[in-house]
Each structure stands twice: as C-alpha cells, then as structure tokens.
C-alpha positions as CSV (number, residue, x, y, z in Angstrom):
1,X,112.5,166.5,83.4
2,X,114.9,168.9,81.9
3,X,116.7,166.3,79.9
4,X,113.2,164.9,78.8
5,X,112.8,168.5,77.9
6,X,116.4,168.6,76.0
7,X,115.7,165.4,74.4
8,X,112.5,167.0,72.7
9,X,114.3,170.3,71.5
10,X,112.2,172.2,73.3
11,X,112.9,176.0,74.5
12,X,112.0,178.0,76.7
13,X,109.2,180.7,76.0
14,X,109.9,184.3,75.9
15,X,111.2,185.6,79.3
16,X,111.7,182.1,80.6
17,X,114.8,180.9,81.7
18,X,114.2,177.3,82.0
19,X,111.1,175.4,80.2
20,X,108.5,174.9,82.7
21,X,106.7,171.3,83.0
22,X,103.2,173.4,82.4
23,X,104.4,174.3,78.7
24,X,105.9,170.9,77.8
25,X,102.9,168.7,79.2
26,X,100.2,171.0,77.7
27,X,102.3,170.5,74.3
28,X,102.4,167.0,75.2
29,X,98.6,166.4,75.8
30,X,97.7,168.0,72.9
31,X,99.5,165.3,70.7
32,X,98.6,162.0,72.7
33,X,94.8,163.2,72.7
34,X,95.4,163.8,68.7
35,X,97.1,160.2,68.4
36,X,94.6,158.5,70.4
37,X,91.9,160.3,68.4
38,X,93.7,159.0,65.0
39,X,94.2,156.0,66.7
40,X,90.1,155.4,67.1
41,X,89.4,156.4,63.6
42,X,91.9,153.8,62.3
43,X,90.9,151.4,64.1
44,X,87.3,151.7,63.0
45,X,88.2,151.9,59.8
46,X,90.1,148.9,59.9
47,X,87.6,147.2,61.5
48,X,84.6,148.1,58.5
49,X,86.9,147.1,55.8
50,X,87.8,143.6,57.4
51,X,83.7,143.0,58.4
52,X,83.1,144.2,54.7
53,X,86.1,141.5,53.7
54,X,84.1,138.8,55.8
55,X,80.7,139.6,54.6
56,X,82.1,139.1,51.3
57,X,83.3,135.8,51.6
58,X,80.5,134.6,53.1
59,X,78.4,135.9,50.1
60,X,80.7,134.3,48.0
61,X,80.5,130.8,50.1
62,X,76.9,131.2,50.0
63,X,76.7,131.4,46.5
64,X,78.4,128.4,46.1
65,X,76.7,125.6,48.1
66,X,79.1,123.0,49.6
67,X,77.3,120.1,48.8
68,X,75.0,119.4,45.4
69,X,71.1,119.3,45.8
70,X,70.1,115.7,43.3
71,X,66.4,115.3,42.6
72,X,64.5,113.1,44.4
73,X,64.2,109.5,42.4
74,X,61.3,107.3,42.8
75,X,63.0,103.9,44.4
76,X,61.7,102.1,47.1
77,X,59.2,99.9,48.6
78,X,56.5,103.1,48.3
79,X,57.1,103.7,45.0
80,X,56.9,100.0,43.5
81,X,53.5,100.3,45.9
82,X,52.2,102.9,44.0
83,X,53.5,102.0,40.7
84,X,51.7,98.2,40.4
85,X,48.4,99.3,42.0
C-alpha cells in the first residue's frame, strides 16, 4: 500500500507520519465515482449521436426508393376483353 501510495505522490496530512489507507481511498473514490459518472454521460452521448446518424440514413434510404414504381399498362387477356366488347 505504501508504495501504491509513493507511486501516486501522495503525503501525508498534517501530524501524520505515514499516509493512512482512509485518506488515499476516500481521494480514490472520489475520482472513480467522477470517471464512472463521465463515463455514463459519454456514453449516452455517443449513443444519441450514432441513433441520430442511423435515423438519418434511413430517412435518406427512404427517400430514395430501391426499386421504380411503372404505371400499370393495359395488356392482357382482360383488357383485350374489355377493349372489343
């Protein structure tokens, strides 16, 4: 623990001789529960802009149909029915 401690720079506080495991994990939950708070709000974000990204291209593949719509011609035993009678 006290080379963890070292590692980190920290000191000890004021008439402490050694830097107890109650200062450095308090110090130390403060910053994961920051980053995983971060963490969350990234992610969401990240996650908005790519549905907004998909939404987008599938207004933009709806707008352009993938196969062409042709009017119906008259041709066919039904229509050369109607046509003599």
């Amino acid at each position: 623990f006290l080379e963890t401690a070292a590692y980190f720079c920290m000191k000890p506080k004021m008439g402490e001789k050694e830097v107890s495991p109650h200062s450095f994990f308090s110090i130390w939950h403060e910053f994961s529960s920051d980053f995983k708070d971060f963490w969350k709000k990234e992610n969401k974000l990240i996650l908005q802009e790519r549905v907004k990204e998909a939404e987008e291209v599938c207004r933009q593949k709806k707008g352009k149909s993938l196969y062409n719509i042709r009017p119906k011609h008259d041709s066919g035993i039904v229509s050369k029915k109607c046509s003599n009678t």
